[in-house]
N, C-alpha and C positions, 0 to 999 in steps of 0.2 A: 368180172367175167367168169371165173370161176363160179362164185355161188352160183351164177345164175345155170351153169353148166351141172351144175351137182343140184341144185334145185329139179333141173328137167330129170337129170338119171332120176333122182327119187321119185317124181311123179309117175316116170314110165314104169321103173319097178313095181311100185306101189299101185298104180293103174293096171297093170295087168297081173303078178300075183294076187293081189287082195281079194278079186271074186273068185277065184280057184277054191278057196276054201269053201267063200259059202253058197256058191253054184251045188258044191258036192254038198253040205249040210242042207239046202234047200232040196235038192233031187230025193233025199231018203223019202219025204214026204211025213216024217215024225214030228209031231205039233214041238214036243220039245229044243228037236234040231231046228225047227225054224224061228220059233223063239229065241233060241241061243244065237242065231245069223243076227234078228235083229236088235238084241242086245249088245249084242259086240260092236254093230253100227253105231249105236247109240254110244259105248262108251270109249269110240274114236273120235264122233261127235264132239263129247263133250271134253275130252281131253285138247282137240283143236280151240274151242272155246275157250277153254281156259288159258290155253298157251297165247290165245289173242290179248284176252284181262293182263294176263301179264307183260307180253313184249309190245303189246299193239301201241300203232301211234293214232294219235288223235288229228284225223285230217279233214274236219267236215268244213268244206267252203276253200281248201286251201288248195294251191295250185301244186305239180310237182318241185316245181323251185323252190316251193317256202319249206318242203318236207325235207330236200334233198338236195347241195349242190350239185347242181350240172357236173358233168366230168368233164368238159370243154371249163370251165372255172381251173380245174388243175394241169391243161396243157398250156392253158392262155399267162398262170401263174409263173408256171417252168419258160416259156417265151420270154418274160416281162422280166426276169432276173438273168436269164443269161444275154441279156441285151444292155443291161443295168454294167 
């Protein structure tokens, strides 16, 4: 619950600072600053890309269960032993 809560604040951060910069690098209208807007895109691109090659999991064809237990698996677990 957490990650998934700090997942969102960084997106919203991230989603809305991120084009501040280059809204203003693009407005100059200097071939350079806008080249430099999309450089930087690119080398967030590829930084996400790579962070994928590294943590990513390999899920083609697989359902969310076989990736991840259910978290009902660990209420049902906690039930099963304090009834034991």
């Amino acid at each position: 619950m957490i990650t998934t809560a700090r997942g969102a604040v960084g997106a919203a951060v991230g989603g809305t600072t991120g084009p501040l910069p280059s809204g203003q690098l693009i407005e100059t209208e200097r071939v350079g600053n806008v080249t430099l807007t999309f450089l930087l895109g690119a080398a967030v691109m590829l930084l996400g890309g790579l962070a994928e090659l590294v943590l990513g999991v390999r899920a083609e064809r697989a359902g969310p269960e076989n990736l991840a237990r259910p978290l009902t698996t660990h209420e049902a677990e906690e039930i099963g032993s304090a009834v034991r």
